[in-house]
N, C-alpha and C positions, 0 to 999 in steps of 0.2 A: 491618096494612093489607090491603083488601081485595082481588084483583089488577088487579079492574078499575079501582082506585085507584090503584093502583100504574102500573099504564100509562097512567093519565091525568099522572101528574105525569110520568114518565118522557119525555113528550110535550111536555109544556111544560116541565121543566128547562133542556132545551138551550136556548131562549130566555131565560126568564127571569134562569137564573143568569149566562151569558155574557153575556148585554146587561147587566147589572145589576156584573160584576164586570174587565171591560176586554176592550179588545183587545190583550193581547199584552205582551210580555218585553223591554227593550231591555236588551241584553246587559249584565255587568258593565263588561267591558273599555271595551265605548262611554263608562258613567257615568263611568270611571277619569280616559279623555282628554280628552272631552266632545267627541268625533267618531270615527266607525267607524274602526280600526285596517286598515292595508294589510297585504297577505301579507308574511313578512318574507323574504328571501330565503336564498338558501344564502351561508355563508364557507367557502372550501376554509381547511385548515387541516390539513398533514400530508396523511394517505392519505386522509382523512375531511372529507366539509364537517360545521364546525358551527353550529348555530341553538341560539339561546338563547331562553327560556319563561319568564315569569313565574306563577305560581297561586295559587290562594287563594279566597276565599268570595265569590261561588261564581262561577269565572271561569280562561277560558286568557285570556292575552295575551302576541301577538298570538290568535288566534280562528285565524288561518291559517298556515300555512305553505308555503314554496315550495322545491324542492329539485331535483337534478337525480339520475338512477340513479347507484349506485353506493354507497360506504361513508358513511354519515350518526350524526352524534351532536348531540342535544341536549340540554343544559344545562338544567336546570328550576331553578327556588328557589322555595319554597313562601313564600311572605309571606303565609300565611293564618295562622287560630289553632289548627287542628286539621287530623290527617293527610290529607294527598293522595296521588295517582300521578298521572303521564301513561300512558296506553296506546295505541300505535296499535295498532290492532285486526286480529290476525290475525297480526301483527307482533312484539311483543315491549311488555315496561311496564317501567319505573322500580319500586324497592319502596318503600312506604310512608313517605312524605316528609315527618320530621315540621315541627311551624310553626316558620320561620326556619333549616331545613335544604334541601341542593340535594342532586341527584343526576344522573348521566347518563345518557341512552337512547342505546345504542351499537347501530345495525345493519351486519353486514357488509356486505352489499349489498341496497339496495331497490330494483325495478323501476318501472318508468314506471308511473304509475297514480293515480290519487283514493284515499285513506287516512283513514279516520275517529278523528280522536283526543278521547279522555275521558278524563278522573276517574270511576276503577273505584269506587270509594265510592258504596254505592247509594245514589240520588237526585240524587248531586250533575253526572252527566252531564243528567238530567232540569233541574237546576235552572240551568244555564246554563255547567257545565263542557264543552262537547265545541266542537269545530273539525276543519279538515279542512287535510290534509299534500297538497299537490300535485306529484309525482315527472314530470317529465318534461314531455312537451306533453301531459298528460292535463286532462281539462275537470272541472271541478267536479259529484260527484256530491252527491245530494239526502242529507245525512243531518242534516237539520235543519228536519226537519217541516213547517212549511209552506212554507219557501223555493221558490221557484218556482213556487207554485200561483198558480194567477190569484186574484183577490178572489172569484170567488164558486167553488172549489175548496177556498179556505181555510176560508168560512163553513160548505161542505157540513163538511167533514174535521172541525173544532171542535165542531161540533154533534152528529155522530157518537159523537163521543167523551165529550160532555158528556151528550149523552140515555141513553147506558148505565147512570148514577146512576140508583139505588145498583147497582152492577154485585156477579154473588153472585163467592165466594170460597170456598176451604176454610179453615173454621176460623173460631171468633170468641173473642175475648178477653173479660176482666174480667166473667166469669160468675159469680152468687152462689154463694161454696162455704158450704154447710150444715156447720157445726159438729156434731163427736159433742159429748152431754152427758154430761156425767157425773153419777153419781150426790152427788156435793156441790157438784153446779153449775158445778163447772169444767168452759167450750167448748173442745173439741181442735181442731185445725186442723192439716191435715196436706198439707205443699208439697213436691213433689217437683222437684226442679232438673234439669234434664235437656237434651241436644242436638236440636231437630226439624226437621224442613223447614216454610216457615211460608209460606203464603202470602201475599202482602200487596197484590197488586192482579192481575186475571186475566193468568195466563200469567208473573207473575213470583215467585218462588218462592226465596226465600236461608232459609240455615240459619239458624236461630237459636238461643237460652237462652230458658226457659219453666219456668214452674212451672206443674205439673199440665197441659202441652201446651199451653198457649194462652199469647198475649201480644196484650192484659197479661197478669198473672198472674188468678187471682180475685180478683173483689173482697172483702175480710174485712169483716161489719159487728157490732157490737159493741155494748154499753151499758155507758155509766157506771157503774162497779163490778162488773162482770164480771171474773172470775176466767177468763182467758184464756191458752192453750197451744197453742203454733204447732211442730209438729214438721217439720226439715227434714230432708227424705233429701236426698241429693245425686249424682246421678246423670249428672253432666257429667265430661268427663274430665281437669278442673282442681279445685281447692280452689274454698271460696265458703263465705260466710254469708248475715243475714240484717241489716240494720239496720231498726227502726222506725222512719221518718223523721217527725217530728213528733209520735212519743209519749214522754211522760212514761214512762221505768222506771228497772227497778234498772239498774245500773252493768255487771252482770256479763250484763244480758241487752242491750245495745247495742248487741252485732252487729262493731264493730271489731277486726281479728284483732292480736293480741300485748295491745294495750290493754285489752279486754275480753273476749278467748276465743280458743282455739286455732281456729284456718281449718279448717274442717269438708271433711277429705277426701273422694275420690270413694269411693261404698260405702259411706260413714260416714252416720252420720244426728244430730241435732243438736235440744236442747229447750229455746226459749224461753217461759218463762211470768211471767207479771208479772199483776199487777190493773190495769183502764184506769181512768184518772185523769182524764184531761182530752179534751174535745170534738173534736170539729171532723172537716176534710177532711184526713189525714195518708195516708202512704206508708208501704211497705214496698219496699227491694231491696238487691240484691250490695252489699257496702263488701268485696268482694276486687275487687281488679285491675277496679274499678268503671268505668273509663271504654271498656273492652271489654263487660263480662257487662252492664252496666245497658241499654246504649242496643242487645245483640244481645236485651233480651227479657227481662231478672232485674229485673221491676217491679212493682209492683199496687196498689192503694189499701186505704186501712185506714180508715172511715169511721166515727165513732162521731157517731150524730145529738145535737144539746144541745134540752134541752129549752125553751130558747127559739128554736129554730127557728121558721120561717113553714111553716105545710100548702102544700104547694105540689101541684098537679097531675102533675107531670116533675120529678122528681127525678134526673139521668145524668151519670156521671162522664164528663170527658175526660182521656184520658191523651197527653198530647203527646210527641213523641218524635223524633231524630231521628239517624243514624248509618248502623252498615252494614245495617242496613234501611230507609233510606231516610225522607224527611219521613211522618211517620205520625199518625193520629189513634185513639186505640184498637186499633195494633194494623195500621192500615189506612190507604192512600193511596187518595185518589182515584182511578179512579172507586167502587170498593171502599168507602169507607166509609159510615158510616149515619148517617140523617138522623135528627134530632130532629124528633118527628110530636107535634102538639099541637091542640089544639081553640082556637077563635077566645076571648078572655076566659081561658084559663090561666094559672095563674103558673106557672114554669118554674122550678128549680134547676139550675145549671149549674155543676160541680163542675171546675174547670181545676185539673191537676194536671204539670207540667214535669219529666219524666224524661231530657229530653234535655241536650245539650251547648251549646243556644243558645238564645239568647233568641225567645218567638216571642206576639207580637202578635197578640191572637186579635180578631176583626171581625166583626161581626152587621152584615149590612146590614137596613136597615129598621124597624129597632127599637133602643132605648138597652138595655144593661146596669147596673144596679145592683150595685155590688160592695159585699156585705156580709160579706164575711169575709176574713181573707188568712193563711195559714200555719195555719190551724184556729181563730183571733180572730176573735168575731165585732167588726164595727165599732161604736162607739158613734155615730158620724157613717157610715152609706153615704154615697154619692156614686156620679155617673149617669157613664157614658162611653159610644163608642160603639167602642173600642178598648181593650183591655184586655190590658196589658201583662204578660206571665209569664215570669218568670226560673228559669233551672236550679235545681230544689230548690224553687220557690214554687208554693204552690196556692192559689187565688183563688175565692170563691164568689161565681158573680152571679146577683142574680134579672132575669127578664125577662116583662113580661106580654105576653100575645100579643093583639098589642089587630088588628094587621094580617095579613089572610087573603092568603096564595099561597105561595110556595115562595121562601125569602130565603136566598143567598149567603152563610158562614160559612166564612171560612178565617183563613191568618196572614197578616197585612201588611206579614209580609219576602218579596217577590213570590218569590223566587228558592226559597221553598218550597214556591209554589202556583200557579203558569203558568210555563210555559216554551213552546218552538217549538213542540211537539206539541201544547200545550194546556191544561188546567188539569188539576195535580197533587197527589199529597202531602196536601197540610193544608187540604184544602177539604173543606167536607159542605155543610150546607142543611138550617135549619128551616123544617119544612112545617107550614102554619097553615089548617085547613081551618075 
């Protein structure tokens, strides 16, 4: 895109996409009661007053707390499906709270003052976990992005934020890795597993697991009857292998540790080779201690085109994602992520593929999806949607003609992944149809 293109759409984003995709987040906790939750207050109890916390996806309840100085303990129980914390910030956190486990935030003494509490879990403070702890006669400070802005404070702040799209970053994921040949045709492919700092949206910055530095990983592409060879070094400071998710092979190349092969140590290096058999939009990541290494970055797609595919114009994987880096699309949260750019009349291929831990709803404003493939099958009946449902492990191919010209809203339909107080997050992009 050309730049003067670029700052044309950058210009009009911030309207288009926010008028087109809501104003704003009503909290979890509100949904829960079906009215805004009051501060809760303090119970002296021994030396300590205690308050009790409810959490979970994605949500504190109460949102507030009240307390007075001095020795403070509160009671959290996680009633979500997946780990949390409480942290007050600057203060002290709970450790890692798994679903349907409690634990206590114990301070010896806190002082008079406004105190911001989140779930350390990236995104999940962005997606609607944080509230605020009030010690003493101190007033309520702002850590909740547009709260107390006037309405046309909020619209400036929104727009800001939203006209950044596509904001740059270091680093991009799911990049074609070119196979060696070999001389009887067998593709090498060589994946390095590794610790990086990754960026994922400007100015934020967590570590992550990466093959060959980037997340996702590369993308592998392949043909039907290829003689293919994926070597893993493994350079993280844990064990790890590789599963093919959604390809046909031998037994001993499946990637499972004890079941199908010893966990490929840190140092060690590791050779899957099999022939591709069957089609479609499939996966490759960690099957060790999968529910840490996959969703910190041990992903990548493994695509083998079928020859009754449609010619499409855009052909672009998405890799959805979500954990301790946060709601992600490719790799990247909003404003960070990249827009699908198409000419008026293209057919589109949109390759959805679910790396993460939840379920997440993907939405095209302005145009239907056709879903013609699901798990690497193609359909014998497509069928049209304008939401398009993806589950952990499932990859969904849709086609989309681009029959409508401007810049259309594309995020996940679980809000709490793609706006919250600050504004729109995560699992948002936008197809440009010039």
């Amino acid at each position: 895109m050309s730049e003067v293109r670029r700052m044309a759409y950058g210009a009009v984003i911030g309207f288009l996409v926010a008028a087109s995709f809501g104003v704003g987040l009503i909290s979890m906790a509100a949904f829960k009661s079906g009215e805004p939750v009051a501060a809760a207050p303090a119970v002296a109890t021994g030396d300590a007053q205690l308050l009790h916390m409810e959490i979970g996806e994605l949500f504190l309840e109460p949102a507030d707390l009240s307390a007075e100085p001095g020795a403070l303990a509160i009671e959290v129980t996680n009633s979500g499906s997946v780990e949390h914390n409480l942290a007050i910030e600057g203060v002290g956190a709970t450790p890692m709270i798994p679903p349907g486990g409690a634990a206590t935030l114990e301070v010896d003494a806190i002082e008079t003052g406004s105190y911001e509490m989140l779930c350390e879990v990236a995104g999940h403070a962005d997606g609607g976990m944080r509230g605020t702890l009030l010690v003493g006669e101190a007033e309520a400070s702002d850590h909740e992005g547009m709260a107390g802005m006037t309405p046309e404070e909020m619209v400036a702040h929104d727009a800001e934020r939203t006209g950044s799209f596509p904001a740059e970053t270091e680093g991009r994921g799911g990049r074609p890795l070119d196979p060696e040949l070999r001389p009887n045709g067998t593709k090498v492919f060589e994946l390095t597993a590794e610790a990086i700092e990754w960026e994922v949206e400007p100015g934020k910055v967590f570590e992550a697991y990466a093959y060959n530095g980037q997340v996702p990983g590369p993308e592998i592409r392949a043909e039907l009857g290829d003689r293919v060879r994926i070597v893993l070094h493994n350079e993280l400071p844990e064990p790890t292998t590789i599963h093919l998710h959604g390809m046909t092979v031998p037994n001993d190349m499946d990637g499972v540790p004890v079941i199908n092969q010893d966990a490929v140590m840190p140092g060690e290096s590791y050779t899957y080779e099999f022939t591709v058999r069957n089609t479609g939009s499939n996966m490759y990541h960690s099957h060790f201690n999968a529910q840490k290494q996959v969703p910190m970055g041990l992903l990548g797609a493994f695509v083998v085109p079928d020859p009754d595919d449609p010619a499409v114009a855009v052909d672009t994987t998405m890799v959805l994602n979500d954990g301790p880096l946060g709601f992600s699309i490719n790799g990247k949260g909003f404003p960070a992520t990249e827009p699908i750019v198409a000419s008026e009349g293209d057919l589109i291929r949109i390759r959805y593929m679910n790396e993460g831990l939840q379920i997440h709803p993907m939405h095209l404003h302005g145009m239907p999806q056709e879903v013609v493939a699901l798990d690497g099958h193609i359909l014998a009946r497509p069928y049209t949607m304008d939401t398009v449902l993806v589950a952990p492990g499932q990859r969904v191919d849709v086609l989309v003609r681009a029959t409508e010209a401007g810049v259309w809203a594309f995020h996940c339909h679980v809000l709490t992944h793609a706006e919250g107080p600050d504004g729109m997050f995560g699992m948002v992009t936008a197809l440009i149809v010039d």
